[in-house]
SEFIZA-3560 file (N, C-alpha, C; in Angstrom, 3 decimals):
REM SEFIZA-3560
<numar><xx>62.248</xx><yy>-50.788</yy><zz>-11.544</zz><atom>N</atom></numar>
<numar><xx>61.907</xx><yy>-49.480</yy><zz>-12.044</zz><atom>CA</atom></numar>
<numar><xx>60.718</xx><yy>-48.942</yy><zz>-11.253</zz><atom>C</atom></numar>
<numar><xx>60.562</xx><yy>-47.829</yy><zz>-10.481</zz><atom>N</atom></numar>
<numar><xx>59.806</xx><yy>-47.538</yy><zz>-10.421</zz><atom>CA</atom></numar>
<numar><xx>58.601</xx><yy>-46.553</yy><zz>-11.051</zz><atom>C</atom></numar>
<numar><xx>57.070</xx><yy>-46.206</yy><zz>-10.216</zz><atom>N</atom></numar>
<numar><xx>56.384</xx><yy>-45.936</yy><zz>-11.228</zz><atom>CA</atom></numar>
<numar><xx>56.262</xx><yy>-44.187</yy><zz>-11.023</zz><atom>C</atom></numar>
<numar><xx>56.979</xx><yy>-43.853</yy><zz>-10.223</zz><atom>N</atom></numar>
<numar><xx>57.390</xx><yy>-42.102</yy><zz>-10.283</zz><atom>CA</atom></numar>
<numar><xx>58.210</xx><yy>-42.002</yy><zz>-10.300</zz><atom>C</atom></numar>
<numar><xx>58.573</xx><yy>-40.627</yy><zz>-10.847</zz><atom>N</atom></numar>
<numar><xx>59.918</xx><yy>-40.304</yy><zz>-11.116</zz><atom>CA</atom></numar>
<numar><xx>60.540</xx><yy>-39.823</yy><zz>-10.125</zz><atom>C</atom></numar>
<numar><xx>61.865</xx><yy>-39.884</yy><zz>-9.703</zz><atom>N</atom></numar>
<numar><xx>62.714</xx><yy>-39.634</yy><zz>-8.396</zz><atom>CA</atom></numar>
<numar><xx>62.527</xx><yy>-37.708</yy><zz>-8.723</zz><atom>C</atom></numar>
<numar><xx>63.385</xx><yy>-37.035</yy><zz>-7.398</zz><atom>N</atom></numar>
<numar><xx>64.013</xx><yy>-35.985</yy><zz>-7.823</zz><atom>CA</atom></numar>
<numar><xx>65.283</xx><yy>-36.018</yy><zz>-8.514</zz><atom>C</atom></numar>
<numar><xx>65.651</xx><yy>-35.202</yy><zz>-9.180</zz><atom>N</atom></numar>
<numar><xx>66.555</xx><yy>-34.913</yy><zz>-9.916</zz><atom>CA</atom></numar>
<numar><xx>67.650</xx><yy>-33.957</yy><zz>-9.178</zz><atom>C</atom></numar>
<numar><xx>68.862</xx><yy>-33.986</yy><zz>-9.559</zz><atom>N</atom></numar>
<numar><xx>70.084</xx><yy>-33.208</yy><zz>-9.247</zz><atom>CA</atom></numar>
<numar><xx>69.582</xx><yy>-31.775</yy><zz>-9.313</zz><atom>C</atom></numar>
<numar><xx>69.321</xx><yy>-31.407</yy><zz>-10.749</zz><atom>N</atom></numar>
<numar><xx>68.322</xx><yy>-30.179</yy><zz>-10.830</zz><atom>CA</atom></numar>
<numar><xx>67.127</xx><yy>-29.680</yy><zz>-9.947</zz><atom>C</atom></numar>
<numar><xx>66.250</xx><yy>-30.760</yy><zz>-9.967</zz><atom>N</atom></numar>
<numar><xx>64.845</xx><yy>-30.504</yy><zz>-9.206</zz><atom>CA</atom></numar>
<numar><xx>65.305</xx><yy>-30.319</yy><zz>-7.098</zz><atom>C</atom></numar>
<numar><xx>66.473</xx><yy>-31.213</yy><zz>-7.227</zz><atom>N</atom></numar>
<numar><xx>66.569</xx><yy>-31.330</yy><zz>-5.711</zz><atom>CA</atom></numar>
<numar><xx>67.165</xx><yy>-29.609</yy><zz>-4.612</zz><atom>C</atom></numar>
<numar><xx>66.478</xx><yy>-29.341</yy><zz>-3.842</zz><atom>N</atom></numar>
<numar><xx>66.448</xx><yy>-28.057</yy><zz>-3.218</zz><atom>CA</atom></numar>
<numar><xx>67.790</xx><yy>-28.677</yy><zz>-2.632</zz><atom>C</atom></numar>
<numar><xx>68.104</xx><yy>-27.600</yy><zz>-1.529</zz><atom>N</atom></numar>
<numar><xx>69.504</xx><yy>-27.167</yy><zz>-0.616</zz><atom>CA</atom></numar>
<numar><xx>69.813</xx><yy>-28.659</yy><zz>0.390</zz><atom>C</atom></numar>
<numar><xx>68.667</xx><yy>-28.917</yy><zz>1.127</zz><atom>N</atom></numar>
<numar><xx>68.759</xx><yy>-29.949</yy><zz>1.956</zz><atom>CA</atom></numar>
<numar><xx>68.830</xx><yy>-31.554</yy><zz>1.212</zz><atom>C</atom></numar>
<numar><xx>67.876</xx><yy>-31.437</yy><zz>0.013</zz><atom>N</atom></numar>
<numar><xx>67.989</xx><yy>-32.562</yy><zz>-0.820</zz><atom>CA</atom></numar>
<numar><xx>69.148</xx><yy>-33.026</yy><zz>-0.972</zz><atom>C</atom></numar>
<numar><xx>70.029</xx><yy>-31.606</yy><zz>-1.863</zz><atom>N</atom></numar>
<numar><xx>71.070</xx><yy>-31.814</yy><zz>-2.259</zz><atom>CA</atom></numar>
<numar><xx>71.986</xx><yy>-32.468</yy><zz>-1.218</zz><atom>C</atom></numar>
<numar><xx>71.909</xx><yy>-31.443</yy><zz>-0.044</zz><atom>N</atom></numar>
<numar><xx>72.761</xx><yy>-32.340</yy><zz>0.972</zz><atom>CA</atom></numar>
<numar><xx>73.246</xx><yy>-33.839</yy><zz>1.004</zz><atom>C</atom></numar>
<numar><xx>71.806</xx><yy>-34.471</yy><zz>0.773</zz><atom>N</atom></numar>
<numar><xx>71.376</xx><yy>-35.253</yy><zz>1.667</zz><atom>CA</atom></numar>
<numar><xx>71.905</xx><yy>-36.849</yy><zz>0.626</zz><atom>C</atom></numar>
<numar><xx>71.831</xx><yy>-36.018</yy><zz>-1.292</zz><atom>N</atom></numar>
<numar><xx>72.384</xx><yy>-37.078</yy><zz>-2.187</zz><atom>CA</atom></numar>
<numar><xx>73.625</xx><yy>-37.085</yy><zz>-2.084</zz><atom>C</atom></numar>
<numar><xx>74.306</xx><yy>-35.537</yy><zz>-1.833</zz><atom>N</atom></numar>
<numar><xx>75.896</xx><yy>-35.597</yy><zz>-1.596</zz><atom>CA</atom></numar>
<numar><xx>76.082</xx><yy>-36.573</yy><zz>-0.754</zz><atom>C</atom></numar>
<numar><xx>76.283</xx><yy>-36.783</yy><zz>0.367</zz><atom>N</atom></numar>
<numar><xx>76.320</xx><yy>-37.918</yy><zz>1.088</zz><atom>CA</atom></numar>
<numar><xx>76.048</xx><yy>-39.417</yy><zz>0.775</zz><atom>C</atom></numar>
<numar><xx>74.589</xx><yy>-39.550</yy><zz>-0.111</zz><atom>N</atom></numar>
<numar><xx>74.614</xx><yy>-40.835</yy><zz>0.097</zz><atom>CA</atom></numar>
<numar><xx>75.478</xx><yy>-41.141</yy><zz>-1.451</zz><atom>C</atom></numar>
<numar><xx>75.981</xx><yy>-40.375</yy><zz>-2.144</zz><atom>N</atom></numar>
<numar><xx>77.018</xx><yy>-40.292</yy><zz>-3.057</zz><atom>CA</atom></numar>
<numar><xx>78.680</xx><yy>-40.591</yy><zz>-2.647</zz><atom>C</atom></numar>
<numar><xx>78.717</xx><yy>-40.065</yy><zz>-1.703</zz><atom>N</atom></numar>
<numar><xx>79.686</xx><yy>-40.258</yy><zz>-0.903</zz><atom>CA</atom></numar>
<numar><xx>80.237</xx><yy>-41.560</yy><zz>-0.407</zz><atom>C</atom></numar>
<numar><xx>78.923</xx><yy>-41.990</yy><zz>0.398</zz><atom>N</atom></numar>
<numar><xx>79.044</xx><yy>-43.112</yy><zz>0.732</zz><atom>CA</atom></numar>
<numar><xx>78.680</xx><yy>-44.010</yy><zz>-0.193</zz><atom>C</atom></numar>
<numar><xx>77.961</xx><yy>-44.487</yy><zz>-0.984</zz><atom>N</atom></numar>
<numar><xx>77.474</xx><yy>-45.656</yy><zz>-2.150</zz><atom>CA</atom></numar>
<numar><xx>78.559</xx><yy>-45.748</yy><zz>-3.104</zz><atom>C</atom></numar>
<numar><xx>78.305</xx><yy>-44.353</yy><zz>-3.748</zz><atom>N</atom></numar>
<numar><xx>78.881</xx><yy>-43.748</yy><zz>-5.265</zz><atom>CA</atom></numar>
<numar><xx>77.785</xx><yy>-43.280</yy><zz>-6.016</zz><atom>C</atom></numar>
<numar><xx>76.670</xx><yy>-43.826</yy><zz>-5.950</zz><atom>N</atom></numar>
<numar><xx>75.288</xx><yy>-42.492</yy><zz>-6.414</zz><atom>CA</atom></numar>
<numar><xx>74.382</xx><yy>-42.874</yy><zz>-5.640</zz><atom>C</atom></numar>
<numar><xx>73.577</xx><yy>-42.207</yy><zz>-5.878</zz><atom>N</atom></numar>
<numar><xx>72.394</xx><yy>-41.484</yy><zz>-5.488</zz><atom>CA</atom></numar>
<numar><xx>71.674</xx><yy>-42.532</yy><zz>-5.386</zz><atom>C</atom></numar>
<numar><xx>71.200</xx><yy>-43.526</yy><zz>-4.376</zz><atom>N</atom></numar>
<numar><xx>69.750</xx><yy>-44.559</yy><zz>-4.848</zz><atom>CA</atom></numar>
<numar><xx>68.734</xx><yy>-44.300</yy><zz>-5.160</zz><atom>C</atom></numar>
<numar><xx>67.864</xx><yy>-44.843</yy><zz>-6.011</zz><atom>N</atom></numar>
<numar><xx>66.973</xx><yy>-44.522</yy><zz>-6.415</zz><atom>CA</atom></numar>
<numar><xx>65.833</xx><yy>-44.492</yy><zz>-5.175</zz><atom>C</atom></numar>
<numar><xx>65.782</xx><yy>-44.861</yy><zz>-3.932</zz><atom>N</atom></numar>
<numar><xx>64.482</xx><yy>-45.068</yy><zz>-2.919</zz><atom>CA</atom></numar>
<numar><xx>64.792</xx><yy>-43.719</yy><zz>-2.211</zz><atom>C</atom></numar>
<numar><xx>66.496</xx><yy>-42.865</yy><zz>-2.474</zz><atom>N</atom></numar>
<numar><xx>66.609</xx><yy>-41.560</yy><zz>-1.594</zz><atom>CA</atom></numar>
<numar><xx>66.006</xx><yy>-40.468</yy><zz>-2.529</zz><atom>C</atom></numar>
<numar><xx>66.044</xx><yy>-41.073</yy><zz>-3.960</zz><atom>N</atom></numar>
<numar><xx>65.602</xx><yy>-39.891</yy><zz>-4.895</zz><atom>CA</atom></numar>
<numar><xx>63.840</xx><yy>-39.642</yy><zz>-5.020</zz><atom>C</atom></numar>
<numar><xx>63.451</xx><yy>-40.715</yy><zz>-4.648</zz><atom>N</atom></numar>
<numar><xx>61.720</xx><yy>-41.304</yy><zz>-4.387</zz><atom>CA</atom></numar>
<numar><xx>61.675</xx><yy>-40.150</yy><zz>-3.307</zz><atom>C</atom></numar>
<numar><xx>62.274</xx><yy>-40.628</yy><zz>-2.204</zz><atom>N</atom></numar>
<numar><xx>61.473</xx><yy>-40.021</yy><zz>-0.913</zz><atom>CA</atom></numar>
<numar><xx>62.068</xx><yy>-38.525</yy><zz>-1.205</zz><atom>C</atom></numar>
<numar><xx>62.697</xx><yy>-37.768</yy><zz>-1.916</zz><atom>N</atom></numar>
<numar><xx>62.852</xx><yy>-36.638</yy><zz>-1.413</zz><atom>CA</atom></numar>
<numar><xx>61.741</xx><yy>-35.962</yy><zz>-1.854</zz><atom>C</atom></numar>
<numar><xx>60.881</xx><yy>-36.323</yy><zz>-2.186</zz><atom>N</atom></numar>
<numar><xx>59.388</xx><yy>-35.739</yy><zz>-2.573</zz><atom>CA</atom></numar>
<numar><xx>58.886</xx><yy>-35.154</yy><zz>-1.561</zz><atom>C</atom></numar>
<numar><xx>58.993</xx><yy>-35.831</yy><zz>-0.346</zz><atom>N</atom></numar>
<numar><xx>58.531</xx><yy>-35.357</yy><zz>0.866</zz><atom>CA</atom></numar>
<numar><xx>59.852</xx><yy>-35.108</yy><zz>1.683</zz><atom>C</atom></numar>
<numar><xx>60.031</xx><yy>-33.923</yy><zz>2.112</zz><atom>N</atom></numar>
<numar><xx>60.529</xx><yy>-33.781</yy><zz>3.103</zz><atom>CA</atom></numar>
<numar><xx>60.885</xx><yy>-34.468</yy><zz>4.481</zz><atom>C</atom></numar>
<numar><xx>59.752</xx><yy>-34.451</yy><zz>4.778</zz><atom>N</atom></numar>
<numar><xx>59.578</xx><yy>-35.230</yy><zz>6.153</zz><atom>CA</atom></numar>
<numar><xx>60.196</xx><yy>-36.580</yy><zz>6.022</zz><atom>C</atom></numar>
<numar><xx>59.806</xx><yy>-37.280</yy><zz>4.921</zz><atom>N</atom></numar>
<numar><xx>60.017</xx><yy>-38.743</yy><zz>4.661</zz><atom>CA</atom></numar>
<numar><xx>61.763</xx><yy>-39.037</yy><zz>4.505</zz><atom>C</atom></numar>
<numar><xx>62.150</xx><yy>-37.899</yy><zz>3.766</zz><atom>N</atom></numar>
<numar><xx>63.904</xx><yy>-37.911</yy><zz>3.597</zz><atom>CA</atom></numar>
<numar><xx>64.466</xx><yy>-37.683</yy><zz>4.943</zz><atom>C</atom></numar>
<numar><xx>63.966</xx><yy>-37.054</yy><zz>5.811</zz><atom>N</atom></numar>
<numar><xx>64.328</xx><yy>-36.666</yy><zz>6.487</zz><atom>CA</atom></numar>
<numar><xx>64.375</xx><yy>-37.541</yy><zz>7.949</zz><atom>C</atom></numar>
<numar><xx>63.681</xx><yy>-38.469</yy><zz>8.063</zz><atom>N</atom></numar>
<numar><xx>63.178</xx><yy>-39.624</yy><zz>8.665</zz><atom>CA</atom></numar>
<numar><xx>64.096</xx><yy>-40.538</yy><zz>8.354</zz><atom>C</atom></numar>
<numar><xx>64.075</xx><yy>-41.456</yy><zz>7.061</zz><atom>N</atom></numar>
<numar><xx>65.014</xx><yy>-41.737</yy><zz>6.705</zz><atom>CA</atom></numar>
<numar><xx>66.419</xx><yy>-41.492</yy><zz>6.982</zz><atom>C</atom></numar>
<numar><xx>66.908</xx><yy>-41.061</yy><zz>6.797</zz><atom>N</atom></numar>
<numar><xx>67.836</xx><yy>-40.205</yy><zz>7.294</zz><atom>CA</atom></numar>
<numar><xx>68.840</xx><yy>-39.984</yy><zz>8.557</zz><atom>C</atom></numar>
<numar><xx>67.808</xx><yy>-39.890</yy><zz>9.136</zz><atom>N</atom></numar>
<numar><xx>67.600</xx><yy>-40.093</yy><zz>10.976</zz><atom>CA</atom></numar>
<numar><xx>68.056</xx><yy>-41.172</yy><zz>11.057</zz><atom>C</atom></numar>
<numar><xx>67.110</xx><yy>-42.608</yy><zz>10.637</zz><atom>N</atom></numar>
<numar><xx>67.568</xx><yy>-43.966</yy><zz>10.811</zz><atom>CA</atom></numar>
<numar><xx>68.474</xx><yy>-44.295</yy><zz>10.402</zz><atom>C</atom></numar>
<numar><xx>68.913</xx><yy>-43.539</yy><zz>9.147</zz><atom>N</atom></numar>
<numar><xx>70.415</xx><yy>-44.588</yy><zz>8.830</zz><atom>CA</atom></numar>
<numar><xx>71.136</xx><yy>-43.818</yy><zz>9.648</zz><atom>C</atom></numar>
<numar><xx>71.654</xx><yy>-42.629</yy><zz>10.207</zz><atom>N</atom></numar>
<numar><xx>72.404</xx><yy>-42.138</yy><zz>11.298</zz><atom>CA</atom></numar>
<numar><xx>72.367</xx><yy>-43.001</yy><zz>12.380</zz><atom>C</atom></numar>
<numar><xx>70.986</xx><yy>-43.162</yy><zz>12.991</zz><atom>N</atom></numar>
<numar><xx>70.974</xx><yy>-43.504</yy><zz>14.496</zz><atom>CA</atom></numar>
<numar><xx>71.603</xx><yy>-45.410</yy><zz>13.865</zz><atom>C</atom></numar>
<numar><xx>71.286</xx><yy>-46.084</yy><zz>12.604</zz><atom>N</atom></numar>
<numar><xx>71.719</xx><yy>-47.553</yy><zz>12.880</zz><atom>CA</atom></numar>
<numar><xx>73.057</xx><yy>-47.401</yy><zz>12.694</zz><atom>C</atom></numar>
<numar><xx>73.439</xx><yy>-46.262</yy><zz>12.396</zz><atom>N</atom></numar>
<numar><xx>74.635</xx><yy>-46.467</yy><zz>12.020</zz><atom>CA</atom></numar>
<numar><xx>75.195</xx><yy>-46.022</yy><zz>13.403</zz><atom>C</atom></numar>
<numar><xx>75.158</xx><yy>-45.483</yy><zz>14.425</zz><atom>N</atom></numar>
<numar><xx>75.669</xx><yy>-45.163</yy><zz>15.493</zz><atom>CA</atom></numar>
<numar><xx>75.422</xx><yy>-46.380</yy><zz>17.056</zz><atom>C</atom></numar>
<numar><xx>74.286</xx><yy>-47.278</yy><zz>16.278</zz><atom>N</atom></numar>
<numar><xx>73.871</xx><yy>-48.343</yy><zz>17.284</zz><atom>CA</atom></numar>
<numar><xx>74.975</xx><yy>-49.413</yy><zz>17.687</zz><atom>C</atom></numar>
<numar><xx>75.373</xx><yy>-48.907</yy><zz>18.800</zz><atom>N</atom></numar>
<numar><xx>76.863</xx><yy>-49.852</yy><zz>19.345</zz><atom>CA</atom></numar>
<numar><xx>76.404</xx><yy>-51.248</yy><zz>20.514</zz><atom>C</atom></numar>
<numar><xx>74.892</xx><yy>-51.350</yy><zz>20.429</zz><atom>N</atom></numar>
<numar><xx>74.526</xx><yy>-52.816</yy><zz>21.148</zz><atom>CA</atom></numar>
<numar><xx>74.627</xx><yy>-53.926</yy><zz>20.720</zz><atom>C</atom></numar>
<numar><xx>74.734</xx><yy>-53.946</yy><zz>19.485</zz><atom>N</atom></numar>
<numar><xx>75.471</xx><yy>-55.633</yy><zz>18.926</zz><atom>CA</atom></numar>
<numar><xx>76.787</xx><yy>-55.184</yy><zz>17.863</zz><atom>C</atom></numar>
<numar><xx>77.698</xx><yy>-56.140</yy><zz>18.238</zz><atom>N</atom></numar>
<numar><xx>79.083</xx><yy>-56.580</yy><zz>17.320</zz><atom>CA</atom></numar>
<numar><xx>78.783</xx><yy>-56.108</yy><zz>15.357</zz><atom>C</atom></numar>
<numar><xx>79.428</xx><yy>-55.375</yy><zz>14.706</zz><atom>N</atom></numar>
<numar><xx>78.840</xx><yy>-55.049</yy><zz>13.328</zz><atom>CA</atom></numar>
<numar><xx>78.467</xx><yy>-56.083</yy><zz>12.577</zz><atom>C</atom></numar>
<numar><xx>78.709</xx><yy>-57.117</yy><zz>12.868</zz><atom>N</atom></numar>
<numar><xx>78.903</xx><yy>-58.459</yy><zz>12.100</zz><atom>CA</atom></numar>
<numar><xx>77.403</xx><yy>-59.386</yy><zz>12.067</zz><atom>C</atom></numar>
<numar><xx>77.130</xx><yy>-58.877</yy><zz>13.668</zz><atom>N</atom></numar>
<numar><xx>75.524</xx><yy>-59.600</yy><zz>13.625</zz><atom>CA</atom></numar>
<numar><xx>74.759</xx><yy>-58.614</yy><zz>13.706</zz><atom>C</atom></numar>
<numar><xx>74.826</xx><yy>-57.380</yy><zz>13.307</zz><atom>N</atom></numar>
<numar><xx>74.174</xx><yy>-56.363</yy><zz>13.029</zz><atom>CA</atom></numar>
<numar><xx>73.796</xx><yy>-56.224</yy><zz>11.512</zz><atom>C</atom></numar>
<numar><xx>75.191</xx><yy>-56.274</yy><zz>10.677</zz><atom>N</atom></numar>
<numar><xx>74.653</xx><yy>-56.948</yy><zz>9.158</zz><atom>CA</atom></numar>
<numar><xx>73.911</xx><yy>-58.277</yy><zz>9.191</zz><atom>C</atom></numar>
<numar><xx>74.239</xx><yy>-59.199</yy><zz>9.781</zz><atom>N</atom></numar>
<numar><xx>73.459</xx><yy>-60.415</yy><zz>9.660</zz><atom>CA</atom></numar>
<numar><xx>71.708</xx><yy>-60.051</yy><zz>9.655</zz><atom>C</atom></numar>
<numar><xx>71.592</xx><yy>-59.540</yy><zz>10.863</zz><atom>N</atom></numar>
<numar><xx>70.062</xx><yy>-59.389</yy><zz>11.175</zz><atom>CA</atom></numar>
<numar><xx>69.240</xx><yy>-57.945</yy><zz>10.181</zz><atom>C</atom></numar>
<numar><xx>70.535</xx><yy>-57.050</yy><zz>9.549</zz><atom>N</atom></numar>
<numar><xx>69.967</xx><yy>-56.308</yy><zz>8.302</zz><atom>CA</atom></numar>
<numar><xx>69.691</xx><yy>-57.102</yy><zz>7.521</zz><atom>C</atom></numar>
<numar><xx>70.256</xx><yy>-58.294</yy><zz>7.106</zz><atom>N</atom></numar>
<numar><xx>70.068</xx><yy>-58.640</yy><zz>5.747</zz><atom>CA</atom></numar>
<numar><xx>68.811</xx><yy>-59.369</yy><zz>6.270</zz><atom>C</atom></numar>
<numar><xx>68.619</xx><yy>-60.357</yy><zz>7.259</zz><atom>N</atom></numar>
<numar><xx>67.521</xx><yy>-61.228</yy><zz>7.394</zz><atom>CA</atom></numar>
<numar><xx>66.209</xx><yy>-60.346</yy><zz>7.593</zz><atom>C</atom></numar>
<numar><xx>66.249</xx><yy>-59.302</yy><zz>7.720</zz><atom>N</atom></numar>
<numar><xx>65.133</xx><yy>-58.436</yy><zz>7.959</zz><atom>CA</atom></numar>
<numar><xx>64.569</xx><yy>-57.856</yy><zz>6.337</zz><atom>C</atom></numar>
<numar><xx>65.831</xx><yy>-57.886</yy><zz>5.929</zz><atom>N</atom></numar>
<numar><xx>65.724</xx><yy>-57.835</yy><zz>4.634</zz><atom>CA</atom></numar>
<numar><xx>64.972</xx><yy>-58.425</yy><zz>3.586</zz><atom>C</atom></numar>
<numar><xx>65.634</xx><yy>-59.477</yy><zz>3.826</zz><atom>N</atom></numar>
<numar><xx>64.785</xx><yy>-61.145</yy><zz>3.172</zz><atom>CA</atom></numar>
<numar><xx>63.547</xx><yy>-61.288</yy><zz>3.398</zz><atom>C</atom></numar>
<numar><xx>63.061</xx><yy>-60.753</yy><zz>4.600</zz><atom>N</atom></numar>
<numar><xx>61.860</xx><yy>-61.191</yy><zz>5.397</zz><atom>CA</atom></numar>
<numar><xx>60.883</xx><yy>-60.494</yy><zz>4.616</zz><atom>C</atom></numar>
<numar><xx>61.459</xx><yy>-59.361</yy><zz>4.514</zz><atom>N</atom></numar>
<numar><xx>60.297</xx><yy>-58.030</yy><zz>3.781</zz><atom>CA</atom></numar>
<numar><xx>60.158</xx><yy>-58.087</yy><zz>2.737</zz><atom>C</atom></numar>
<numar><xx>61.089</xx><yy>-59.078</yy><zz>2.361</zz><atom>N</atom></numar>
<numar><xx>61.155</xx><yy>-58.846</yy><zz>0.496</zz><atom>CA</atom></numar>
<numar><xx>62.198</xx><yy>-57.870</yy><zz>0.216</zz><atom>C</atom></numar>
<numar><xx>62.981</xx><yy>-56.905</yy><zz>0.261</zz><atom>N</atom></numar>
<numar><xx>63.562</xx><yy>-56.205</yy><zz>-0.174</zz><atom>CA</atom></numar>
<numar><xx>64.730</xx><yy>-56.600</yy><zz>-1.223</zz><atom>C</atom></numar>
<numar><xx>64.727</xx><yy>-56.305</yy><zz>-2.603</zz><atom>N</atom></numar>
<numar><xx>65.626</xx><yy>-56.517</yy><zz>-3.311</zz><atom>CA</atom></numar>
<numar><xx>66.728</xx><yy>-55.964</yy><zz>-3.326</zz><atom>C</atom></numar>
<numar><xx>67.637</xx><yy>-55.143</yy><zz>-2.334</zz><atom>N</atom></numar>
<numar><xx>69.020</xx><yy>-54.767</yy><zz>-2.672</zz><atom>CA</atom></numar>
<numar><xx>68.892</xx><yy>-54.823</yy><zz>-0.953</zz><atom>C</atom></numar>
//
């Protein structure tokens, strides 16, 4: 849980919206760390960027590309 509240469907402007349609699209809702950052602009928007550009990164096989997401993962602590 975190200790602010995300944006909301309501609260979220034109680009926000965009930006949950999509990761709705792709997940099935909205995560809670895309609803955090849309506070800032810049920060969603950054975001954003990176999952495009990793998702377009064709220098390693997809297979050890998840591998080294998840271990980067682990490393940081990240729970999902």
């Amino acid at each position: 849980m975190s200790r602010i509240k995300g944006v909301s469907d309501r609260e979220a402007g034109l680009i926000q919206s965009a930006i949950f349609r999509a990761a709705r699209a792709q997940v099935g809702k909205v995560p809670e760390p895309n609803r955090l950052m849309a506070h800032s602009s810049g920060v969603l928007w950054a975001a954003g960027l990176y999952e495009v550009a990793s998702k377009r990164a064709r220098s390693l096989p997809p297979g050890l590309k998840s591998l080294a997401e998840l271990k980067v993962a682990s490393l940081v602590g990240c729970v999902f």
